[in-house]
C-alpha positions in Angstrom: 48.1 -11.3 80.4 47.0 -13.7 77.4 46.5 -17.4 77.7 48.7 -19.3 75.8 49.2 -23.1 74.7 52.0 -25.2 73.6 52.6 -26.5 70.4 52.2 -30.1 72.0 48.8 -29.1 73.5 47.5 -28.1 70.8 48.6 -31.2 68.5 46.3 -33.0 71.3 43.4 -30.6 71.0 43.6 -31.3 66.9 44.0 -35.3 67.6 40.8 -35.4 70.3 38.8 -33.1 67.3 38.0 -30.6 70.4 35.5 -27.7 69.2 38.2 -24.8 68.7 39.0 -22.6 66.1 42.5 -22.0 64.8 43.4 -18.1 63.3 46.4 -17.6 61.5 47.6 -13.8 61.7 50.3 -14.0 59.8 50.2 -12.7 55.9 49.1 -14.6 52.9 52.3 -15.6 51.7 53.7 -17.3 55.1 50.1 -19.3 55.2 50.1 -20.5 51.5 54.2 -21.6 52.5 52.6 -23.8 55.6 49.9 -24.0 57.8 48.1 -25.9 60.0 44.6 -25.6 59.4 43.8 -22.0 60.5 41.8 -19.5 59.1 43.8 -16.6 57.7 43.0 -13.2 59.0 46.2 -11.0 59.0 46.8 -9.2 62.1 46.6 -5.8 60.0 42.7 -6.8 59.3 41.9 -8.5 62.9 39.9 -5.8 64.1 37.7 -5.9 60.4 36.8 -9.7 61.3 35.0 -10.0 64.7 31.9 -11.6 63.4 34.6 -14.9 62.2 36.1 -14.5 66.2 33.8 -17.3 68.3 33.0 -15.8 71.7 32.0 -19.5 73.1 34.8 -21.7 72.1 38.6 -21.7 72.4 39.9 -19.5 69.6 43.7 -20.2 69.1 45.7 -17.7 67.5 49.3 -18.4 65.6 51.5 -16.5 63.8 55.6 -17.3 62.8 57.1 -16.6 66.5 54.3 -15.9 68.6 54.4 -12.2 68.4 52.2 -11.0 66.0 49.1 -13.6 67.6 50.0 -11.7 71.4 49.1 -8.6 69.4 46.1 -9.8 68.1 44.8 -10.9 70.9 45.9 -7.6 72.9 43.9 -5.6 70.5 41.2 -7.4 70.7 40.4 -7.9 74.0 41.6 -3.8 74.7 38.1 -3.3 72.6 35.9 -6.2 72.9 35.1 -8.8 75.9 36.8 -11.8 74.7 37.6 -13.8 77.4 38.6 -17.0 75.3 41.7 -16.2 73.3 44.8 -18.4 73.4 48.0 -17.9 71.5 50.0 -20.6 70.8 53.5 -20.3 72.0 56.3 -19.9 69.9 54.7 -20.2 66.8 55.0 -22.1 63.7 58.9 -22.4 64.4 57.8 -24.2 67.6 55.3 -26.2 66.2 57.8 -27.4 63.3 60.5 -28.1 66.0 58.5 -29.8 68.5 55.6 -31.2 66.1 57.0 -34.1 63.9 54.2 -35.8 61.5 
């Protein structure tokens, strides 16, 4: 079962300057059309990428819908002990709905 966070949550996290990192899974083109902040590491390279993962902070995951960062995280923690993985719920869509700045 993966952690996840809400769009709001997160906003806060960002605004308070918490010590996370943000991973966008989604492909080049979707990041370069809007983003928010993440480092981009498509989910058909996630696995290539470890040593960019942090094991000792929150690492948030995001994709369009929410789908593709559940599969990220799914794949990596099938292989490898991460116990700190967090995908943000809904997506971009959600964060454009509920996010207004």
């Amino acid at each position: 079962m993966n952690n996840s966070i809400t769009p709001i949550e997160l906003y806060h996290k960002l605004l308070q300057q918490e010590n996370l990192l943000l991973i966008d899974v989604r492909e080049a083109f979707e990041h370069d059309e809007f983003n928010i902040g993440g480092t981009l590491i498509p989910l058909s390279e996630i696995t290539k990428h470890l040593n960019e993962i942090s094991t000792n902070k929150e690492v948030i995951f995001y994709c369009k819908k929410g789908i593709r960062s559940s599969i990220a995280i799914q794949r990596l923690q099938e292989k490898f002990p991460f116990t700190n993985l967090i995908n943000l719920k809904g997506g971009i869509d959600a964060w454009k709905k509920e996010i207004v700045v």
